[in-house]
MARZASE-50862 format. One record per atom (N, C-alpha, C): atom name; x, y, z. Coordinates in pm, 1 decimal. Each point is the difference from the previous one (the first is absolute). Layout:
BEGIN
> CA	X	Y	Z
...
//
This chain:
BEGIN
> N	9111.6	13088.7	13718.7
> CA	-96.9	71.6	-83.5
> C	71.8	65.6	-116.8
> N	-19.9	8.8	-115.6
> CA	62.0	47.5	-133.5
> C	-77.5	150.8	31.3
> N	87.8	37.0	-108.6
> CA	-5.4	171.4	-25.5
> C	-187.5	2.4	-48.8
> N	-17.5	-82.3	-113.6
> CA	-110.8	20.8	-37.3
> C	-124.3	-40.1	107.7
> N	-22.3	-105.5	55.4
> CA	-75.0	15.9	136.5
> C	-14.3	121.6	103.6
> N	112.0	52.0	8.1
> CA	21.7	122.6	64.4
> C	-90.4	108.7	-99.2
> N	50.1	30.3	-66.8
> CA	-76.9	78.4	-81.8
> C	-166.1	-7.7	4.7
> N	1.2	-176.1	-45.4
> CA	-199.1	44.0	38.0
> C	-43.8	17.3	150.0
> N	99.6	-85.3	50.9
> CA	-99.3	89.0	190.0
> C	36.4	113.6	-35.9
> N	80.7	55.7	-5.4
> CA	-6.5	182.2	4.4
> C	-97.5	36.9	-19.4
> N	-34.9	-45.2	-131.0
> CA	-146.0	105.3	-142.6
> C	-102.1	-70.9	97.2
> N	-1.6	-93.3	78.3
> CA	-146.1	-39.6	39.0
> C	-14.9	80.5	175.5
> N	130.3	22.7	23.4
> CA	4.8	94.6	109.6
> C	-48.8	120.2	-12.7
> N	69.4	55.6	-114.5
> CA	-66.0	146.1	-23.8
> C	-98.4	19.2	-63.8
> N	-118.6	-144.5	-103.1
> CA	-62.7	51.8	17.9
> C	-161.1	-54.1	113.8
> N	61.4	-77.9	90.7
> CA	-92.3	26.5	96.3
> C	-17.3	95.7	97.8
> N	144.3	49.0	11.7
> CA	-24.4	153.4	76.7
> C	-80.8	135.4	-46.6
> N	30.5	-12.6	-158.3
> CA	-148.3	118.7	-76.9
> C	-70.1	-84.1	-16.3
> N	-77.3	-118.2	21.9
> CA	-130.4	-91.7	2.1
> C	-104.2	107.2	115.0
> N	145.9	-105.8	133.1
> CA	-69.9	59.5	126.3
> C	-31.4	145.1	50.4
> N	76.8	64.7	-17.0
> CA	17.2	174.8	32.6
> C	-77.1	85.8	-56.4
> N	-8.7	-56.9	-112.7
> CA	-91.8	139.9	-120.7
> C	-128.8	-50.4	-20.9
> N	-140.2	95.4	69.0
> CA	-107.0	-19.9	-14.7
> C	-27.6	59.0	-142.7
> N	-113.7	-31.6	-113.4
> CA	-93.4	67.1	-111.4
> C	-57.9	87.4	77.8
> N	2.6	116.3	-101.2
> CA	-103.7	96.6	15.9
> C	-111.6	-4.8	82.4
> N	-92.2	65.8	38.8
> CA	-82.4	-16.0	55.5
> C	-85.8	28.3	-91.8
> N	-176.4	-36.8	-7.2
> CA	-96.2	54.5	-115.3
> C	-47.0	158.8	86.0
> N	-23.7	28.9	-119.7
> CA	-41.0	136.6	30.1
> C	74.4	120.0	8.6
> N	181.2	-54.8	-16.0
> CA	75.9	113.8	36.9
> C	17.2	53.2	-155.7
> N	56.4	95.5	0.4
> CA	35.4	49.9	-103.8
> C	119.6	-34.9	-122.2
> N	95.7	-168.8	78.0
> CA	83.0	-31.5	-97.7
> C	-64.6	-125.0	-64.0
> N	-13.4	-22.7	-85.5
> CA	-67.8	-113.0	-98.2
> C	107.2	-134.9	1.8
> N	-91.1	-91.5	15.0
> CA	114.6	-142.8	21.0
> C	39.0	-60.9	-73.0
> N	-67.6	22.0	-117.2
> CA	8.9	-58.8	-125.6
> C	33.5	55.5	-140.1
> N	38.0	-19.3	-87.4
> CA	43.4	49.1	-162.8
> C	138.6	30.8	6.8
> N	105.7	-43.5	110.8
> CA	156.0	27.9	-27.8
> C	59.6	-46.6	-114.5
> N	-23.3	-134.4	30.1
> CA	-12.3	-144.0	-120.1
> C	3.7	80.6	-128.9
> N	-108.6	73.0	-16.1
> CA	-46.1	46.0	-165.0
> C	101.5	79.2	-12.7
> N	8.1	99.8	110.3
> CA	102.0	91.4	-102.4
> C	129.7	-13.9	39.6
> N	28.6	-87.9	21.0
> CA	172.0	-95.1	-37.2
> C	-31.8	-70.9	-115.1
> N	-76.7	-90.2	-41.6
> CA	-44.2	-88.8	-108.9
> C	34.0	85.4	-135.5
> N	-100.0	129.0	6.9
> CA	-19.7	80.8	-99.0
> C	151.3	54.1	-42.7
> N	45.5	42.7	104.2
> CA	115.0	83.6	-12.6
> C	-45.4	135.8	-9.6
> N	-97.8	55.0	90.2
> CA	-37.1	107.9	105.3
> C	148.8	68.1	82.3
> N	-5.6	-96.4	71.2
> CA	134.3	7.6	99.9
> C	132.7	-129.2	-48.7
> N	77.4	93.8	7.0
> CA	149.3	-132.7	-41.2
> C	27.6	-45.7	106.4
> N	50.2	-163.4	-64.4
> CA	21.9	-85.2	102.2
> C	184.1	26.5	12.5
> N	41.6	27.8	100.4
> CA	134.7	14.5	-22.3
> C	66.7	-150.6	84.2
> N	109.6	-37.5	-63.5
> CA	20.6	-95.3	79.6
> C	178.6	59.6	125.7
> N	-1.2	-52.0	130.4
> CA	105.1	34.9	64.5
> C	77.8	61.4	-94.9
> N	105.1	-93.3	-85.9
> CA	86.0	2.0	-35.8
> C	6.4	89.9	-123.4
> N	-89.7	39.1	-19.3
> CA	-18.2	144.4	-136.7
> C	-45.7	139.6	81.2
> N	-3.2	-52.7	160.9
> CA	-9.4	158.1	29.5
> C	38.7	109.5	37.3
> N	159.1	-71.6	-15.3
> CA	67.7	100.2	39.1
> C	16.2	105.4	-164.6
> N	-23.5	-35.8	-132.7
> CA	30.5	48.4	-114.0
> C	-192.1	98.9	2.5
> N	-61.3	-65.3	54.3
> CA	-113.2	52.2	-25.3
> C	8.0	168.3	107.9
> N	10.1	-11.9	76.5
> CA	46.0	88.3	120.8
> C	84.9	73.0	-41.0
> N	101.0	-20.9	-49.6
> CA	137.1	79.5	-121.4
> C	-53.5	65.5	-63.7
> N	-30.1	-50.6	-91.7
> CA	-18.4	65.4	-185.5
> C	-131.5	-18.7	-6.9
> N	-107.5	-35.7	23.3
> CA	-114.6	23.1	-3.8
> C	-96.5	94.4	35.6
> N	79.5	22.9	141.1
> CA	-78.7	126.8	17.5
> C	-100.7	-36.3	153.3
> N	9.3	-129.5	22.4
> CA	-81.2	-34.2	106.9
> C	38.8	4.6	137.9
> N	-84.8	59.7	106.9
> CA	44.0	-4.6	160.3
> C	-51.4	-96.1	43.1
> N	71.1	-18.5	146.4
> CA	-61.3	-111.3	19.8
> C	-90.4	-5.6	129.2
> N	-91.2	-41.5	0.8
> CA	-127.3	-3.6	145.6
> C	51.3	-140.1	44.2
> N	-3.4	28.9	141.7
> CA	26.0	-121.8	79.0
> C	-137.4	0.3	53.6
> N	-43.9	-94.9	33.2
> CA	-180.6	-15.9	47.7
> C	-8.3	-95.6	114.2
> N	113.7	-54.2	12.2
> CA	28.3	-71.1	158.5
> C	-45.2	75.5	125.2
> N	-27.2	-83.5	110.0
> CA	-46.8	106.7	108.4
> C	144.8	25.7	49.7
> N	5.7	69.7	126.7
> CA	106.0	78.9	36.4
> C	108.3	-102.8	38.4
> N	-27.2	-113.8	71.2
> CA	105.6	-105.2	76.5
> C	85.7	-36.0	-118.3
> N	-110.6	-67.3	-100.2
> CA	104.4	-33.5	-93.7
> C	105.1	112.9	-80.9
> N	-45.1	113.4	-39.2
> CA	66.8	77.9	-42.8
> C	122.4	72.0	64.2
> N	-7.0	-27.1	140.2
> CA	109.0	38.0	90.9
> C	99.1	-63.0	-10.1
> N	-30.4	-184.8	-30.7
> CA	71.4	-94.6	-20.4
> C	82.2	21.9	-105.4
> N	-60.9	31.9	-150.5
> CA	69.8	-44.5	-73.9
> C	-28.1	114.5	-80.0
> N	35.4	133.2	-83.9
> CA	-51.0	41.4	-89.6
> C	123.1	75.2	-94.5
> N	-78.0	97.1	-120.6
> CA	114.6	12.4	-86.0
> C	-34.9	135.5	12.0
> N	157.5	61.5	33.7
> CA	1.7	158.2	-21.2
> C	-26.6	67.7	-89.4
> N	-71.3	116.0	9.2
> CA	-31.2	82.1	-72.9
> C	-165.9	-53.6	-43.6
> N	-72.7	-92.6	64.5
> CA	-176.6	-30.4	-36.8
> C	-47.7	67.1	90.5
> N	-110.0	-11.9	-85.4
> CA	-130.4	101.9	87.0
> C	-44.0	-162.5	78.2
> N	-101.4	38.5	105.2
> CA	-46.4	-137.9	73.9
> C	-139.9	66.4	86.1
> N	-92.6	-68.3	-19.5
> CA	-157.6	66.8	0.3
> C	-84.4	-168.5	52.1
> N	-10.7	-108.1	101.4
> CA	-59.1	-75.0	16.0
> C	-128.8	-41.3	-25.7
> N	-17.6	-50.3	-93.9
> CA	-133.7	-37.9	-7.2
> C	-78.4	-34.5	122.9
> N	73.1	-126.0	76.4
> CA	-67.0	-41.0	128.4
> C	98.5	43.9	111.1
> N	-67.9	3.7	126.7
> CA	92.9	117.8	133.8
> C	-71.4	-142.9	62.7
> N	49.3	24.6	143.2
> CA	-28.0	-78.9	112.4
> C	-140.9	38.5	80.0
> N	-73.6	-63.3	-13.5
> CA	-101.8	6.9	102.5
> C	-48.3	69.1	92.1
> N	-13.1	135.6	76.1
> CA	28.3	5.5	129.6
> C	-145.9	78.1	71.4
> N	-114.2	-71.2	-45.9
> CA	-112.4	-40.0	32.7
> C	-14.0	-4.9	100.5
> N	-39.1	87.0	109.5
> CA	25.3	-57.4	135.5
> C	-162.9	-57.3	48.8
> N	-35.5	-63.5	-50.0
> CA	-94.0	-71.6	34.2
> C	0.5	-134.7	66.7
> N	-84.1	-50.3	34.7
> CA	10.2	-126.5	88.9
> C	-27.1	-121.9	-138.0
> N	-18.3	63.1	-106.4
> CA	-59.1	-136.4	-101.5
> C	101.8	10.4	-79.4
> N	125.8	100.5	22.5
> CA	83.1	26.1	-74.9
> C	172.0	-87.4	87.3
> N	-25.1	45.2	116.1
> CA	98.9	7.5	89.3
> C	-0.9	-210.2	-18.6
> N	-95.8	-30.8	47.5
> CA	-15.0	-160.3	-27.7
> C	32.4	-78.1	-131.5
> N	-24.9	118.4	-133.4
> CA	89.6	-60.3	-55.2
> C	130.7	-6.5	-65.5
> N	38.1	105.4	115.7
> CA	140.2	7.9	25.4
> C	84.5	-146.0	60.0
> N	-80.3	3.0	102.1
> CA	43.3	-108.2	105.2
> C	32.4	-133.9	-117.5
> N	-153.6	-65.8	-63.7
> CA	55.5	-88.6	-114.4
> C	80.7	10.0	-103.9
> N	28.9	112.9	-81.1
> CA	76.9	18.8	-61.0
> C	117.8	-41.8	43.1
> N	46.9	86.0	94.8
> CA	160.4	-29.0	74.4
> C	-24.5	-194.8	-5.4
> N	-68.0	-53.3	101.8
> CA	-1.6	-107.4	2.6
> C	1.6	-87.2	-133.2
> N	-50.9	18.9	-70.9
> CA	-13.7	-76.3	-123.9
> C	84.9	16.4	-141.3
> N	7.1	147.7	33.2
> CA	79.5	7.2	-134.6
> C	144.2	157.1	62.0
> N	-31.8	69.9	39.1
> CA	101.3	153.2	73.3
> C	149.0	-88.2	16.9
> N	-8.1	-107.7	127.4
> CA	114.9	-80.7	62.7
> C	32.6	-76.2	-110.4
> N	-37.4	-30.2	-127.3
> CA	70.9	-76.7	-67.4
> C	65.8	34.6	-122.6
> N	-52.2	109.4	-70.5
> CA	38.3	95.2	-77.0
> C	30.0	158.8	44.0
> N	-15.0	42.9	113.7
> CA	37.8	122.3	37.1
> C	-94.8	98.7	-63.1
> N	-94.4	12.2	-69.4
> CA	-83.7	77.6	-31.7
> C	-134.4	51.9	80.4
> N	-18.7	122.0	-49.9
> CA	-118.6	82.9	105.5
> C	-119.7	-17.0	-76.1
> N	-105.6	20.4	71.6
> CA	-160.4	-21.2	-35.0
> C	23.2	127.8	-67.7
> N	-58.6	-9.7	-99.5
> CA	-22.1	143.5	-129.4
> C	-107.0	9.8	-51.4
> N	-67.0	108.5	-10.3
> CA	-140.0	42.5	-58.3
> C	93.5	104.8	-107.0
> N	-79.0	23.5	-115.2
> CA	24.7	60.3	-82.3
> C	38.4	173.6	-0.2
> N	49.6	31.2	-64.6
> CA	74.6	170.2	18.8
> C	-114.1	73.9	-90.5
> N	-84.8	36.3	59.8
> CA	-140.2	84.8	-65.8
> C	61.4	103.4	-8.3
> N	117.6	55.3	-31.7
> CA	6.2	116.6	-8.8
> C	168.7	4.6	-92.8
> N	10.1	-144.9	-22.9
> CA	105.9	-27.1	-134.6
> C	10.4	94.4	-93.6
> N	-124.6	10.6	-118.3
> CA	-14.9	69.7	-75.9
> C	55.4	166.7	-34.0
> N	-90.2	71.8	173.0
> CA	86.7	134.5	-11.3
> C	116.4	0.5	60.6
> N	62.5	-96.6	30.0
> CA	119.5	-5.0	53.6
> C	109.8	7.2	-101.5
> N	-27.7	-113.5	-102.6
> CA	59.5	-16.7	-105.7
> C	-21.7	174.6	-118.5
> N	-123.5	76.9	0.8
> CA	-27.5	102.0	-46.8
> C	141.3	130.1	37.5
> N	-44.1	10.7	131.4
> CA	99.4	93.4	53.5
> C	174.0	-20.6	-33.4
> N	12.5	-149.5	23.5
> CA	184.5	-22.9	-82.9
> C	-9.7	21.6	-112.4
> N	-113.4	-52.2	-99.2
> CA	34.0	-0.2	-165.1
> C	-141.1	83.5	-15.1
> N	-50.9	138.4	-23.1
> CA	-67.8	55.2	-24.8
> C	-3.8	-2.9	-206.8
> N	93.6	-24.6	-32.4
> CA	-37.8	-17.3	-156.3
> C	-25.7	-127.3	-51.8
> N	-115.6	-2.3	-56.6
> CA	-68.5	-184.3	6.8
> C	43.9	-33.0	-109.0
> N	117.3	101.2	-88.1
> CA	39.1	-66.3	-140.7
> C	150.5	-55.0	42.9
> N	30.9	10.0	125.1
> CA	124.3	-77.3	46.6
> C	-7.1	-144.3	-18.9
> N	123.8	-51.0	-49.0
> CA	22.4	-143.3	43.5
> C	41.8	-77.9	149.3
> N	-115.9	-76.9	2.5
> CA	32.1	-90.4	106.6
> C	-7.0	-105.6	17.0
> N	118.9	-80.2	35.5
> CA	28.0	-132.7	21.0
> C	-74.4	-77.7	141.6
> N	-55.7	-67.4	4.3
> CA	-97.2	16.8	172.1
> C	88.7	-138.0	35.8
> N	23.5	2.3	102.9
> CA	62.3	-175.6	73.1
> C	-64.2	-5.3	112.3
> N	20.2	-122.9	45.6
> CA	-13.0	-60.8	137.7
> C	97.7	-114.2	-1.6
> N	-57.9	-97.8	95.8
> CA	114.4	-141.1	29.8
> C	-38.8	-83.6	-90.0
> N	-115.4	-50.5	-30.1
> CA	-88.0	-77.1	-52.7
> C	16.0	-37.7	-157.5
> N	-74.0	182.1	-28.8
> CA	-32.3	16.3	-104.3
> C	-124.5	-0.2	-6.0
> N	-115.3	10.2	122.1
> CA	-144.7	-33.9	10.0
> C	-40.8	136.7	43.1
> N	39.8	52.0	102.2
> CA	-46.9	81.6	8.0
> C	12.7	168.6	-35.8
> N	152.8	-14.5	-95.6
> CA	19.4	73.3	-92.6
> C	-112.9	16.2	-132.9
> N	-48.7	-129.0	-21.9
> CA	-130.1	-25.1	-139.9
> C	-61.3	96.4	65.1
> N	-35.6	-15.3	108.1
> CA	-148.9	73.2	84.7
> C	-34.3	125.0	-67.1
> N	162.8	59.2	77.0
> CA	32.2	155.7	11.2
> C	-20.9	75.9	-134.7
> N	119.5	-98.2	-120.4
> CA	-41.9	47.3	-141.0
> C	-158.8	49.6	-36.9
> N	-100.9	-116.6	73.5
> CA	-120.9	37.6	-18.0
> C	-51.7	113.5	62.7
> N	-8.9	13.8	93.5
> CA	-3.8	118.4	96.3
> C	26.7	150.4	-116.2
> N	151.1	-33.1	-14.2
> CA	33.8	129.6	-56.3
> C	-31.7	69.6	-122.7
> N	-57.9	-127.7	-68.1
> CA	12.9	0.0	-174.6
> C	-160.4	72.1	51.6
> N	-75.9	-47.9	49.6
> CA	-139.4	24.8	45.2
> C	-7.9	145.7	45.1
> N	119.3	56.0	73.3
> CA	9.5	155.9	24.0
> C	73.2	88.7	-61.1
> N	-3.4	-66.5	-122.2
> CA	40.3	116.6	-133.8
> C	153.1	-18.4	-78.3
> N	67.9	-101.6	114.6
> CA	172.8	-49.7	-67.4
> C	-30.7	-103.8	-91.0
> N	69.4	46.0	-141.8
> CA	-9.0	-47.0	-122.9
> C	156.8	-91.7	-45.0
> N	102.4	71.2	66.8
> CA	137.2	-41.3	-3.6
> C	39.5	-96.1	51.4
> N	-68.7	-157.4	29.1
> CA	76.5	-90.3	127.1
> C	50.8	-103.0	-7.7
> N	90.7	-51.3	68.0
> CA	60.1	-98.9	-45.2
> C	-49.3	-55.0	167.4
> N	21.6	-152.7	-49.4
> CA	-61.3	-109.5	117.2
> C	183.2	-75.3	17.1
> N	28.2	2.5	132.5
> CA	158.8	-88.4	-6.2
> C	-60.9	-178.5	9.0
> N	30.5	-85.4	-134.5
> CA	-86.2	-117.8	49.9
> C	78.2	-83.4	56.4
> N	-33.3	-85.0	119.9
> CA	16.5	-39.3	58.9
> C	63.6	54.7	136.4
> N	1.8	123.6	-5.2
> CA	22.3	63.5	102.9
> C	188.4	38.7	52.7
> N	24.6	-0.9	111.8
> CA	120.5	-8.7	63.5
> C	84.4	-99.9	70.4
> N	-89.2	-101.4	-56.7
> CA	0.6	-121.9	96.7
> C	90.5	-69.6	-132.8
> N	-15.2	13.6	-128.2
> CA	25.8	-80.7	-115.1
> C	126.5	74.6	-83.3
> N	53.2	113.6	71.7
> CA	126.8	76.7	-23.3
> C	81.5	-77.4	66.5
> N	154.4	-26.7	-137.9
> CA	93.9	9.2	75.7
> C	97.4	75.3	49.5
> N	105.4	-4.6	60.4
> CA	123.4	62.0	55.2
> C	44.1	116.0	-139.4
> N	17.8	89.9	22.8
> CA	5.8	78.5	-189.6
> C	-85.1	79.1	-53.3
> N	-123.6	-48.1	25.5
> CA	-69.7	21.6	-64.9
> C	-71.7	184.8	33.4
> N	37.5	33.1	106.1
> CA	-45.0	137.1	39.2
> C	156.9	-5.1	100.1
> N	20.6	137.3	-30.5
> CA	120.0	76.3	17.6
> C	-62.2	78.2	203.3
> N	63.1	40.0	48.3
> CA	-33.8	80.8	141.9
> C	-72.1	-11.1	36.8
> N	-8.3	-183.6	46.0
> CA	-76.4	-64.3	85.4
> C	39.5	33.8	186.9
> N	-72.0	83.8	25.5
> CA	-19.4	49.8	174.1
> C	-43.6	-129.7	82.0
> N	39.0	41.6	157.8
> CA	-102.2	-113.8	64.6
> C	96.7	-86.0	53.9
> N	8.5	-111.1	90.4
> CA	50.7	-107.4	62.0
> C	-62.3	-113.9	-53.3
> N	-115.8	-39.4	-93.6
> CA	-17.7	-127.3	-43.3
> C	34.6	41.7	-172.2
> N	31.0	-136.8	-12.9
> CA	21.3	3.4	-161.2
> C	-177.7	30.9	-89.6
> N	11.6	66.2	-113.8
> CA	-156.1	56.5	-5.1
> C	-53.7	-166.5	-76.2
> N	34.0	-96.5	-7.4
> CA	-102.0	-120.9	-33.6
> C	-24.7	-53.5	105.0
> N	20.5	68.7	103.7
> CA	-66.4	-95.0	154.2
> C	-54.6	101.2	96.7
> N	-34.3	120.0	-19.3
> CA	-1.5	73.9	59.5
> C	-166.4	-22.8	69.8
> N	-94.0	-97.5	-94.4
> CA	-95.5	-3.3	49.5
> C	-18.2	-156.0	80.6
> N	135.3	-54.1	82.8
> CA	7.3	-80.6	36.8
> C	18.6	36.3	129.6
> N	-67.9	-30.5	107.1
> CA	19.7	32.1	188.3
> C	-31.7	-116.1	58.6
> N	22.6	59.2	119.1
> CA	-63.9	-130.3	122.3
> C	76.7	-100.1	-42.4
> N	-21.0	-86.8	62.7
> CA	22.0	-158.9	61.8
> C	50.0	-56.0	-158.0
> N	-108.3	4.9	-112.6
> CA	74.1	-43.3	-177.8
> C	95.1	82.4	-27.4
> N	33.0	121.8	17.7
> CA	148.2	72.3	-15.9
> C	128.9	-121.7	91.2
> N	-39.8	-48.7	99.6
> CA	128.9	-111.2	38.6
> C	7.8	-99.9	-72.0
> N	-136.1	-42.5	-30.6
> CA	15.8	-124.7	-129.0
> C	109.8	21.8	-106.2
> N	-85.5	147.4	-57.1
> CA	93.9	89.2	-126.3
> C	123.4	-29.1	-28.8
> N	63.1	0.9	185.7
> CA	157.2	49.1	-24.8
> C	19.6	-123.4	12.6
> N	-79.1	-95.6	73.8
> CA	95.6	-152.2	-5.8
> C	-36.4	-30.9	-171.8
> N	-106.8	-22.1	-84.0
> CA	39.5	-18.7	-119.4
> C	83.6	72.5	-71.9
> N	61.7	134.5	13.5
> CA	106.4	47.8	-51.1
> C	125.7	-85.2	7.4
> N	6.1	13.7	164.8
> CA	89.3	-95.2	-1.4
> C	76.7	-114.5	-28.1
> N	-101.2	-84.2	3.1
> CA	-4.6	-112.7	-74.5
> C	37.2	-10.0	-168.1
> N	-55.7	142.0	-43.7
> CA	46.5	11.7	-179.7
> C	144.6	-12.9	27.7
> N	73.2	82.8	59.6
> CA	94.6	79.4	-6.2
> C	116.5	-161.4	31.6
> N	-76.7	-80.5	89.4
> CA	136.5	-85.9	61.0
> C	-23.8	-95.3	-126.0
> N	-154.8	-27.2	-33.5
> CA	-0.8	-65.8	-149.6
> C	97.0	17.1	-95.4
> N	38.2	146.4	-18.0
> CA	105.5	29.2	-160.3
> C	90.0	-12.4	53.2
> N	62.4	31.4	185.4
> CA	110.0	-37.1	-2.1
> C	48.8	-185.8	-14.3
> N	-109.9	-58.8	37.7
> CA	32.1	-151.9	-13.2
> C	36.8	-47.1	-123.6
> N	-81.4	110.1	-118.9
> CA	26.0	-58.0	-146.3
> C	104.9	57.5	-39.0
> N	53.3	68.6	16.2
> CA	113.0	107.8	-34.0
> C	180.4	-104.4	61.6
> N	-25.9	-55.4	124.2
> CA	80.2	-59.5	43.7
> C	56.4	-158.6	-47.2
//
């Protein structure tokens, strides 16, 4: 397998694990599912890319929100961020809930390592109480880059005017690119578990004996 094959199973690894894991909004709640799009388009909210954010974070003036739920952020994160989950784990103890626990694990939990998540209804003042001044800058991430859009919306909607969107997320950073990286997984895989985290490391692997074959 070449380096570049490796590379696209990865991106198609990670992103079927935020396919499967991360439910939309629900109707009726109070975060809106739609208009992120616009105000990235507009230039509402800046699109920052990985590799400009560590200068943006510097000299700009911007903090940074991690919006990952807790597993991943344990995994992989960068010292000194604030971290406020948009989506938490499930823990519904219902029988219509508990069942679809059971499929989850089965279908998608055992193969990506991820938990059933309903949304963090209570994001907003969460994020209030860390950054109480809404003229602060904030950089919002996740793994993706999807459900960071969300959050921007969320926030811009509760009065933050200052935001920057990380595009493409943490998944599309390389090695460098953010300084006092915490955690036991490297932060572009951090939203990789279960059963495709062994895939992961055998396509790593495989890069790695690749350059040594060309190198030799």
């Amino acid at each position: 397998m070449t380096a570049g094959a490796a590379h696209l199973a990865t991106a198609k690894l990670r992103r079927a694990t935020f396919m499967a894991s991360t439910p939309p909004p629900a109707q009726g709640r109070a975060y809106p599912s739609g208009g992120q799009l616009e105000l990235i388009r507009s230039g509402v909210v800046r699109a920052i890319l990985p590799k400009d954010a560590a200068a943006a974070l510097r000299t700009d003036g911007f903090r940074l929100l991690d919006v990952r739920p807790p597993w991943e952020h344990e995994k992989a994160r960068i010292g000194g961020s604030l971290h406020v989950p948009l989506f938490v784990a499930d823990t519904d103890p219902t029988p219509i809930t508990l069942l679809k626990k059971w499929v989850h694990f089965g279908y998608i939990g055992l193969w990506t390592g991820q938990h059933l998540t309903t949304i963090n209804e209570q994001f907003l003042p969460q994020v209030e109480e860390q950054v109480p001044d809404k003229e602060d800058k904030l950089l919002v991430a996740c793994g993706e880059g999807l459900r960071s859009m969300i959050a921007v919306r969320v926030l811009h909607n509760g009065g933050y005017k200052n935001l920057g969107w990380l595009a493409g997320g943490f998944n599309r950073s390389a090695d460098g690119d953010f300084s006092e990286v915490q955690g036991t997984s490297e932060l572009q895989y951090a939203t990789v578990g279960g059963v495709s985290y062994l895939f992961l490391q055998l396509l790593l692997l495989l890069k790695v004996i690749g350059k040594e074959n060309r190198g030799s």
